[in-house]
mmCIF file of the C-alpha atoms, coordinates in Angstrom:
data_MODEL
# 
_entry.id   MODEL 
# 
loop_
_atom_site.group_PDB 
_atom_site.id 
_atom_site.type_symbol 
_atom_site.label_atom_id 
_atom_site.label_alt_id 
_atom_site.label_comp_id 
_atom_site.label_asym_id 
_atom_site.label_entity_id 
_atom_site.label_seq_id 
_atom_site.pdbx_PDB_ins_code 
_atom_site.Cartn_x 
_atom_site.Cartn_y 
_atom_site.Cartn_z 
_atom_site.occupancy 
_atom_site.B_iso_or_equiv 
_atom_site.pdbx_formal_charge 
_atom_site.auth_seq_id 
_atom_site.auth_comp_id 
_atom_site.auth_asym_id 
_atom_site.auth_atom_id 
_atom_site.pdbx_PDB_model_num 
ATOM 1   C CA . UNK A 1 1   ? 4.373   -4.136  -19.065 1.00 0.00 ? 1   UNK A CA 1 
ATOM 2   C CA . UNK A 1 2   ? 5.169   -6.037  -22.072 1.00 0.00 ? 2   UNK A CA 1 
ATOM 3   C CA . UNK A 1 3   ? 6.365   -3.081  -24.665 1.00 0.00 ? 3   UNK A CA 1 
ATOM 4   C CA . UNK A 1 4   ? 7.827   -5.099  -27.278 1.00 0.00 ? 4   UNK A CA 1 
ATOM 5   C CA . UNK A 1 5   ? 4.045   -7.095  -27.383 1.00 0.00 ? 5   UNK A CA 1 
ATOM 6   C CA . UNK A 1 6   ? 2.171   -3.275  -27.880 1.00 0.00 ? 6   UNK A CA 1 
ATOM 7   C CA . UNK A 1 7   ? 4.066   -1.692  -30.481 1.00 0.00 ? 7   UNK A CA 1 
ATOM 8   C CA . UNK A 1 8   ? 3.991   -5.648  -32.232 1.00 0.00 ? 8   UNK A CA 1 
ATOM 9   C CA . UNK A 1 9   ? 0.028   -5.899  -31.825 1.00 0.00 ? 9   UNK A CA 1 
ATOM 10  C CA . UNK A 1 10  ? -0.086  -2.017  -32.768 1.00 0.00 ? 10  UNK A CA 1 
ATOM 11  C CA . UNK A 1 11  ? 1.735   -2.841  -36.110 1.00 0.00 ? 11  UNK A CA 1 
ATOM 12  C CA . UNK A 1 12  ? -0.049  -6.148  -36.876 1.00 0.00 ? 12  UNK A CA 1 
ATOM 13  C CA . UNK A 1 13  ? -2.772  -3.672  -36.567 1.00 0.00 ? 13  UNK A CA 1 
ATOM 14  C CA . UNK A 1 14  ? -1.789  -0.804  -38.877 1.00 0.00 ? 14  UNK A CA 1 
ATOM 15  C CA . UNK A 1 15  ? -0.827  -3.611  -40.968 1.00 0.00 ? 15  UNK A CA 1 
ATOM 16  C CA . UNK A 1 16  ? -4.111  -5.293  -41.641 1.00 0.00 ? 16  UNK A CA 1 
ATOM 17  C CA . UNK A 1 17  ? -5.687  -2.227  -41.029 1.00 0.00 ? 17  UNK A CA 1 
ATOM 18  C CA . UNK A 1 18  ? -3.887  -0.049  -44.230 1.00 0.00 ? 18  UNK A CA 1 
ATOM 19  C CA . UNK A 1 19  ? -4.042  -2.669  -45.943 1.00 0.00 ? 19  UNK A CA 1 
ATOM 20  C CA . UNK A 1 20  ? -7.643  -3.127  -46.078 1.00 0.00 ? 20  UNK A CA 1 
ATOM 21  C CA . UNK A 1 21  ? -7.513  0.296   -46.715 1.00 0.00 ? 21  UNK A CA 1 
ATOM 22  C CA . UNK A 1 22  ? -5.322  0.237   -50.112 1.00 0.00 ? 22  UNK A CA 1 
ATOM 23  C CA . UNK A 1 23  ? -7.462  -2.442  -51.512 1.00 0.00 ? 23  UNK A CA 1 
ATOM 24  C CA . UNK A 1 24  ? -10.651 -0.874  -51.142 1.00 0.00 ? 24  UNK A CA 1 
ATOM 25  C CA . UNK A 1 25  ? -10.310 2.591   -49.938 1.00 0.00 ? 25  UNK A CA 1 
ATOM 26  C CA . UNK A 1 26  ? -7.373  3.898   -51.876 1.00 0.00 ? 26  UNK A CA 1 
ATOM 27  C CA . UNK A 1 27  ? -7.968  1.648   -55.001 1.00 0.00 ? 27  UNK A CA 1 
ATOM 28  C CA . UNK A 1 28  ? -8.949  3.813   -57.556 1.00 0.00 ? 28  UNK A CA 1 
ATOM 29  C CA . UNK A 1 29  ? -6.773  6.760   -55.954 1.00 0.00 ? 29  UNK A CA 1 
ATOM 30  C CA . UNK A 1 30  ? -3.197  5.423   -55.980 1.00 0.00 ? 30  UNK A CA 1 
ATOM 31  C CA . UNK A 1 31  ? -0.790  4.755   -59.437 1.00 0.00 ? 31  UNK A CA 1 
ATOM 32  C CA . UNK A 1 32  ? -0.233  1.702   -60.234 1.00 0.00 ? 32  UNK A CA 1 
ATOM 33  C CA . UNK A 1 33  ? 3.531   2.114   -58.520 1.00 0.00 ? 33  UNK A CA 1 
ATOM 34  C CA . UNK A 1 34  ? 2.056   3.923   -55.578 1.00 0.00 ? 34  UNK A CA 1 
ATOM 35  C CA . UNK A 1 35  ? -0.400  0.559   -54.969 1.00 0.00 ? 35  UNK A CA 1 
ATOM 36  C CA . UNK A 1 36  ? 2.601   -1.641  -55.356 1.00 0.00 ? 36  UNK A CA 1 
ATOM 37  C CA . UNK A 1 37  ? 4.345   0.172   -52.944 1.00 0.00 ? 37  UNK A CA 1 
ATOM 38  C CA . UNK A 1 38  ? 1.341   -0.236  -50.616 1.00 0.00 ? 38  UNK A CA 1 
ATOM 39  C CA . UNK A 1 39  ? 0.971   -3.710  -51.478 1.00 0.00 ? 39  UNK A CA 1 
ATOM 40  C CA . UNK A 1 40  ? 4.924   -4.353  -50.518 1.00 0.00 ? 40  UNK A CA 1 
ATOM 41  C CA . UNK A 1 41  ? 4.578   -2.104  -47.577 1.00 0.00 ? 41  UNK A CA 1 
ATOM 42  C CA . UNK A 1 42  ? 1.708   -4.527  -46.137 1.00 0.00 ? 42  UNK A CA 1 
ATOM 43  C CA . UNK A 1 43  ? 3.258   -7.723  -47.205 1.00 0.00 ? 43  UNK A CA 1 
ATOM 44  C CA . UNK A 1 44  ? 6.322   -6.816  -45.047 1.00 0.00 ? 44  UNK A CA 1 
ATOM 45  C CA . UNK A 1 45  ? 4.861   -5.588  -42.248 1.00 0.00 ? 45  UNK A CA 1 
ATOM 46  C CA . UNK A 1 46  ? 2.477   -8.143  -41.294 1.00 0.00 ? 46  UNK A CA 1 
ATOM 47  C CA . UNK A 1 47  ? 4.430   -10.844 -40.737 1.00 0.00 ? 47  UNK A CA 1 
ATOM 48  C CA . UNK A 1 48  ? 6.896   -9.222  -39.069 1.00 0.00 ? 48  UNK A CA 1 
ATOM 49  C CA . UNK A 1 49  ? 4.644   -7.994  -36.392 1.00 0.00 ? 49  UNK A CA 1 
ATOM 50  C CA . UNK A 1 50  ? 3.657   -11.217 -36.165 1.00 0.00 ? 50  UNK A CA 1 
ATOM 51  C CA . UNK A 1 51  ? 6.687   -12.507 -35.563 1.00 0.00 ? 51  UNK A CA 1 
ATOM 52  C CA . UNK A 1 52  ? 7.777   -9.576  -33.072 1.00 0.00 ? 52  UNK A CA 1 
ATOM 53  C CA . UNK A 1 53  ? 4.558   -10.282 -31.529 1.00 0.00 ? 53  UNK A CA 1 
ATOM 54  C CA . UNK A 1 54  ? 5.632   -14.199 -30.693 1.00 0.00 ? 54  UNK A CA 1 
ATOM 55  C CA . UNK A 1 55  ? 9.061   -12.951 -29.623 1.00 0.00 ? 55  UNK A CA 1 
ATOM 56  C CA . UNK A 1 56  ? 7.401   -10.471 -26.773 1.00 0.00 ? 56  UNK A CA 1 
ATOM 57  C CA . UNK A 1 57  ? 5.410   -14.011 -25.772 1.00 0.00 ? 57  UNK A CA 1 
ATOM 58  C CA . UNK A 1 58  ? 8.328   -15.840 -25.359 1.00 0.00 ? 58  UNK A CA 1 
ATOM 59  C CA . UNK A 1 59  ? 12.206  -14.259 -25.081 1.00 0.00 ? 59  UNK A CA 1 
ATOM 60  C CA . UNK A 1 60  ? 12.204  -11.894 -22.478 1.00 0.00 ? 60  UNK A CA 1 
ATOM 61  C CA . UNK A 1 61  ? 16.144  -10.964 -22.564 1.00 0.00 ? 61  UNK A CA 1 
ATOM 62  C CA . UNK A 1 62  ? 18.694  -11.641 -25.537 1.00 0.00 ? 62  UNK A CA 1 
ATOM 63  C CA . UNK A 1 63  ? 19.473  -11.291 -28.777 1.00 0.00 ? 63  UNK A CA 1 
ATOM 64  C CA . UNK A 1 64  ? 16.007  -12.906 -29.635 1.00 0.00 ? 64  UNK A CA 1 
ATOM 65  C CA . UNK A 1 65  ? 14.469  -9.926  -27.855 1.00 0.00 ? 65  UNK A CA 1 
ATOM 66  C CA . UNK A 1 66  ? 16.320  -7.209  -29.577 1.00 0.00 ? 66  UNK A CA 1 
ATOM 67  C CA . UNK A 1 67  ? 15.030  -8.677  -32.774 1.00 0.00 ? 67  UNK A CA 1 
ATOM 68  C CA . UNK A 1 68  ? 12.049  -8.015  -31.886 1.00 0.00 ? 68  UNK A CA 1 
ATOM 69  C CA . UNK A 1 69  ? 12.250  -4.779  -31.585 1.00 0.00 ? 69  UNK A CA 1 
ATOM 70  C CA . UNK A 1 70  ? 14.373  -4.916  -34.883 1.00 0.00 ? 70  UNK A CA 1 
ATOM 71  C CA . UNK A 1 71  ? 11.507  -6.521  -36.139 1.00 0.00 ? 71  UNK A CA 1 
ATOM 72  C CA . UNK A 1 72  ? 9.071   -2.819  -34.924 1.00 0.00 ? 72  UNK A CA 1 
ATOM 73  C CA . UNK A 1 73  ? 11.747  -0.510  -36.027 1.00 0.00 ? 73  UNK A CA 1 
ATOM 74  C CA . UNK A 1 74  ? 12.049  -2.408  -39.388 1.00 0.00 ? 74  UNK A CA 1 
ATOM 75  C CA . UNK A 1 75  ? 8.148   -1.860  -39.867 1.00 0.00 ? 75  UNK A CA 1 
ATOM 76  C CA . UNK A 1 76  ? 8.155   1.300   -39.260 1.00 0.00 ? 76  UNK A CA 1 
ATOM 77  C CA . UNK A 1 77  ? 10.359  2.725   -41.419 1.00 0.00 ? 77  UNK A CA 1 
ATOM 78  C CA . UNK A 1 78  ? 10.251  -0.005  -44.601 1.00 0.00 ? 78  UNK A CA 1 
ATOM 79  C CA . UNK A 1 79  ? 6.594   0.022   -44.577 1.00 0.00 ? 79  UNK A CA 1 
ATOM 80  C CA . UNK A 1 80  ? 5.818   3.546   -43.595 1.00 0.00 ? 80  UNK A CA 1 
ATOM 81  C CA . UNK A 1 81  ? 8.291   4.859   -45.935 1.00 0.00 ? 81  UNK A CA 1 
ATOM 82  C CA . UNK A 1 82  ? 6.256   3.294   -48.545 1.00 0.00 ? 82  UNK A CA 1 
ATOM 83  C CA . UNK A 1 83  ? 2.950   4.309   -47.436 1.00 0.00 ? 83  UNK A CA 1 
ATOM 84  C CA . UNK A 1 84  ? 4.340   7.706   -47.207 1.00 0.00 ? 84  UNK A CA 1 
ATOM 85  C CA . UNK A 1 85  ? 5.425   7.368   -50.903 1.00 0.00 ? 85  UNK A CA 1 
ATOM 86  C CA . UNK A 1 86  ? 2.087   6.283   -51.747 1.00 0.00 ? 86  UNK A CA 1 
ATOM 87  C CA . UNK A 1 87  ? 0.460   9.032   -50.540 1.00 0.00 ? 87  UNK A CA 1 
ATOM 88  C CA . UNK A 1 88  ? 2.504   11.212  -52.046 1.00 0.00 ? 88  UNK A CA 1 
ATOM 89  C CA . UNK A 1 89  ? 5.695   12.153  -50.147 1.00 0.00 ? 89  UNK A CA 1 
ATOM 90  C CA . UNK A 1 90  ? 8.514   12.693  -52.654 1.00 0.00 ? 90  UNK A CA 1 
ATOM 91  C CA . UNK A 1 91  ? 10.707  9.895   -54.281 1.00 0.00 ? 91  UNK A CA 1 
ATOM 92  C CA . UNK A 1 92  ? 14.027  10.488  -52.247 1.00 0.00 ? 92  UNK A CA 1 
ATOM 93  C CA . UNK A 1 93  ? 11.628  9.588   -49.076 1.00 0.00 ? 93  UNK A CA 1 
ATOM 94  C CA . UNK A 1 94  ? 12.201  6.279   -50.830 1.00 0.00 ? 94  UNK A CA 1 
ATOM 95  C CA . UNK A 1 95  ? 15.950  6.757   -49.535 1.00 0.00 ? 95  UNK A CA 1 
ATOM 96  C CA . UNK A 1 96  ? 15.351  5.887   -45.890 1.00 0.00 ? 96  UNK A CA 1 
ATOM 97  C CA . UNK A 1 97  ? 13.356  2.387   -46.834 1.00 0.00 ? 97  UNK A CA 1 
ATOM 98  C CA . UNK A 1 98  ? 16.326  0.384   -47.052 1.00 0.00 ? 98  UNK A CA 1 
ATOM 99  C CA . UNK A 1 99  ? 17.050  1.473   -43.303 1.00 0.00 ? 99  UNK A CA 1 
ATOM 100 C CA . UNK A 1 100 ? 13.749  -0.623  -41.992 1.00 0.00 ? 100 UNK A CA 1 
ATOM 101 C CA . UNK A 1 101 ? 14.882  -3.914  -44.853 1.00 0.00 ? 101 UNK A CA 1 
ATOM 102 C CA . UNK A 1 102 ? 18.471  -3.724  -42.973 1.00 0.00 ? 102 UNK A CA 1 
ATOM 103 C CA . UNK A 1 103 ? 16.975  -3.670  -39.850 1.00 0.00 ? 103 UNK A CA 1 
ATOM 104 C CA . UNK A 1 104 ? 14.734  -6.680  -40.639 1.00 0.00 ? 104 UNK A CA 1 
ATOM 105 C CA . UNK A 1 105 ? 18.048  -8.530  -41.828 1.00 0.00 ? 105 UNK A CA 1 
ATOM 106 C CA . UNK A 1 106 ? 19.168  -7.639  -38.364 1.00 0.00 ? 106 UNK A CA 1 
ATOM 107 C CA . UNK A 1 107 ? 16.396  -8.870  -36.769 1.00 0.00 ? 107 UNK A CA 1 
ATOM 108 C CA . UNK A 1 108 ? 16.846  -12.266 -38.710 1.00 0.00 ? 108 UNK A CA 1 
ATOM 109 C CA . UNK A 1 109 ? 20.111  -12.575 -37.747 1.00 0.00 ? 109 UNK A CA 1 
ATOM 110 C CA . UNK A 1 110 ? 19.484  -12.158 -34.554 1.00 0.00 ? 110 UNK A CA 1 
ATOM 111 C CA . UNK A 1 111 ? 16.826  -14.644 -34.247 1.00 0.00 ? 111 UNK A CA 1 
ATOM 112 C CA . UNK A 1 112 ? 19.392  -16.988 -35.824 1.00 0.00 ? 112 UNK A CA 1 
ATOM 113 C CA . UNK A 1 113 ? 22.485  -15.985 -33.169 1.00 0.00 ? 113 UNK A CA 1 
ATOM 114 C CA . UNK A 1 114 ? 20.192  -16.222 -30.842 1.00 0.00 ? 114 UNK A CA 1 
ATOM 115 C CA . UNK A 1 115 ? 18.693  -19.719 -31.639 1.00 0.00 ? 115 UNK A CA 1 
ATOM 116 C CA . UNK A 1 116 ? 22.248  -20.990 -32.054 1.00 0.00 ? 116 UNK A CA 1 
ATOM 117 C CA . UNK A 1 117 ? 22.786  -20.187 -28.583 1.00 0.00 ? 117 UNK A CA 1 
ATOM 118 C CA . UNK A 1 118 ? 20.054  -21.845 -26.706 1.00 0.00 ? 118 UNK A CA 1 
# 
């Protein structure tokens, strides 16, 4: 069983899926900072799945691997921080966002150690 390729479709999903749901759904509901925070939240996420997703198709072992998953753990907390926000959790929820953009950089770096060494 491919996990890393699951929880990487499953966010590509909840990625396209919210953000759909901003723009028409939650539209006339959300402050303008709330929106851009969904609007941020959804332009990170996607292409991060998307790129988690390619790493489950190809590395199955390595640092390349683990950014994968750096990739997951980076969406869930950056973007569903800010979704959270959105909907209304309180600001200092906004504390634990940078936690999922670090783990991106890790992720990045990763890919780039990782490259270096094949």
């Amino acid at each position: 069983m491919n996990r890393l390729g699951i929880f990487a479709a499953l966010t590509g999903f909840l990625a396209v899926a919210l953000g759909a749901f901003g723009a028409h759904a939650l539209d006339d509901q959300l402050t303008p900072e709330g929106l851009d925070w969904w609007h941020t939240a959804t332009l990170y996420a996607l292409p991060h799945a998307a790129a988690a997703l390619a790493i489950s198709l190809h590395a199955k072992t390595g640092l390349v691997r683990k950014a994968g998953w750096a990739f997951v753990f980076g969406t869930i907390v950056f973007a569903g921080s800010l979704y959270a926000m959105a909907l209304g959790a309180p600001r200092w929820f906004g504390a634990i966002t940078p936690i999922g953009g670090i783990s991106y950089l890790v992720g990045w770096a990763c890919c780039a150690w990782g490259a270096r060494k094949a």
